[in-house]
Backbone bond lengths (Angstrom), bond angles and torsions (degrees), N, CA, C in turn:
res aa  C-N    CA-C-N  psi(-1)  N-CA   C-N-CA  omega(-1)  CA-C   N-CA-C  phi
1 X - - - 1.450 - - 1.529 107.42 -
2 X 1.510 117.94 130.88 1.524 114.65 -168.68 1.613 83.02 -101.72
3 X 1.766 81.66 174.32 2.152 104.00 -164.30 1.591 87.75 -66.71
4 X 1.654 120.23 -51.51 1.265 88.96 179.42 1.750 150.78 -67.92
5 X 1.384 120.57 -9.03 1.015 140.49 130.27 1.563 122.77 -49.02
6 X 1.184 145.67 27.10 1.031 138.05 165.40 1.751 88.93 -150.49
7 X 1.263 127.88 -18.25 1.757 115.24 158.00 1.696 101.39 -66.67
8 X 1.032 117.61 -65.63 1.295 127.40 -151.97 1.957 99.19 -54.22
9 X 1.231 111.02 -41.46 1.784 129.61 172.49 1.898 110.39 -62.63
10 X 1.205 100.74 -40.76 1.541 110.75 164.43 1.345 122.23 -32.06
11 X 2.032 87.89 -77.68 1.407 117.40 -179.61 1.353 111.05 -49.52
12 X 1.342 123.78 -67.43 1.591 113.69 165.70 1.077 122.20 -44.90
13 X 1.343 157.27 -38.04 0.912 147.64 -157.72 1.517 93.24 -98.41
14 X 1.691 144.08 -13.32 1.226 127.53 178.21 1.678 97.09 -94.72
15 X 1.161 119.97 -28.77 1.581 133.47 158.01 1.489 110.94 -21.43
16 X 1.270 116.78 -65.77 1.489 130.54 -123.73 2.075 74.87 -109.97
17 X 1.083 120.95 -37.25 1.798 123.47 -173.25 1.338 86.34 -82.89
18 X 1.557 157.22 -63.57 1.407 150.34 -170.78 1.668 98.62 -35.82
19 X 1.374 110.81 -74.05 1.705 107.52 -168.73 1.491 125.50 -74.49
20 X 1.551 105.75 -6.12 1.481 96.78 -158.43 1.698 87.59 -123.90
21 X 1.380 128.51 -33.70 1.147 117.02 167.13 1.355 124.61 -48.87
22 X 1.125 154.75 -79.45 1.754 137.98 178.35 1.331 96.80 -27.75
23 X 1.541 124.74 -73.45 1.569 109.57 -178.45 1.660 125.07 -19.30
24 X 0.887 89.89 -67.54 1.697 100.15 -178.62 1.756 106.40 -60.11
25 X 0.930 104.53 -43.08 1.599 94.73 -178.45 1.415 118.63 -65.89
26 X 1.720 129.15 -51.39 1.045 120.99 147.71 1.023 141.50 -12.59
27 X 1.820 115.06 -43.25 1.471 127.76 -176.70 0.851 119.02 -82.26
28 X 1.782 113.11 -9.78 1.703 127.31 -163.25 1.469 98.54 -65.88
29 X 1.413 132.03 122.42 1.439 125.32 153.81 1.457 114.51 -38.07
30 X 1.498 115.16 126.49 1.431 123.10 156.64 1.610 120.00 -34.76
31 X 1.300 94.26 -65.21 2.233 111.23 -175.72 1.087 102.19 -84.96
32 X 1.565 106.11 106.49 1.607 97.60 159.08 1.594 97.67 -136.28
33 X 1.569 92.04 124.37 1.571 97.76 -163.43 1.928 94.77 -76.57
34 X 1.406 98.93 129.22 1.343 116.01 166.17 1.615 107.55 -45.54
35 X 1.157 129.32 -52.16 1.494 146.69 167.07 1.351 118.91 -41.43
36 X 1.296 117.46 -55.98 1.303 126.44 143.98 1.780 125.64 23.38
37 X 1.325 123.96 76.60 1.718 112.80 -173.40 1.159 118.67 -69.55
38 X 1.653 112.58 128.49 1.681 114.60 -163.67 1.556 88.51 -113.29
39 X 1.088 123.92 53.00 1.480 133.64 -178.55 1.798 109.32 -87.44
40 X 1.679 104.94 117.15 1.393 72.01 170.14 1.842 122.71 -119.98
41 X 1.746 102.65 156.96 1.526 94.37 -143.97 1.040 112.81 -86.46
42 X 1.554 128.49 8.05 1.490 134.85 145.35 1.467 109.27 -35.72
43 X 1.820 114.70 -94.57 1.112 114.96 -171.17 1.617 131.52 -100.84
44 X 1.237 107.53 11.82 1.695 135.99 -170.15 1.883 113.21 72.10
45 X 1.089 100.66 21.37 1.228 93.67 -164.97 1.656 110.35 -79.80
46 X 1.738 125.44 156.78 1.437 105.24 164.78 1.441 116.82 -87.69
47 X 1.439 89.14 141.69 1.654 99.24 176.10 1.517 113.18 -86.95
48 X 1.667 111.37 134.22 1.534 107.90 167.76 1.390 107.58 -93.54
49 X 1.423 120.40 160.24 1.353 144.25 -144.18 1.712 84.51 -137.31
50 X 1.784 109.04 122.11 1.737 102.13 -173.49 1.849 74.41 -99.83
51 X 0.989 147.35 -38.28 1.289 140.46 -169.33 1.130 129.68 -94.84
């Protein structure tokens, strides 16, 4: 992968967080119970949450 291919991948990717980030945050539920089971019921495993 050349430097310019990884500017140009940057730029989109700071692109795509400028317009769509506030969106998403807005949408973020207020309550999110810390308590909350992030279990998932396929394989029991815990799920991490990047947001």
């Amino acid at each position: 992968m050349s430097l310019e291919e990884l500017q140009e991948g940057s730029k989109a990717i700071s692109d795509v967080l400028e317009h769509d980030l506030p969106k998403m945050q807005k949408e973020k539920p207020e309550n999110i119970s810390s308590t909350a089971s992030n279990i998932c019921d396929r394989c029991g495993r815990n799920l991490y949450r990047l947001f």
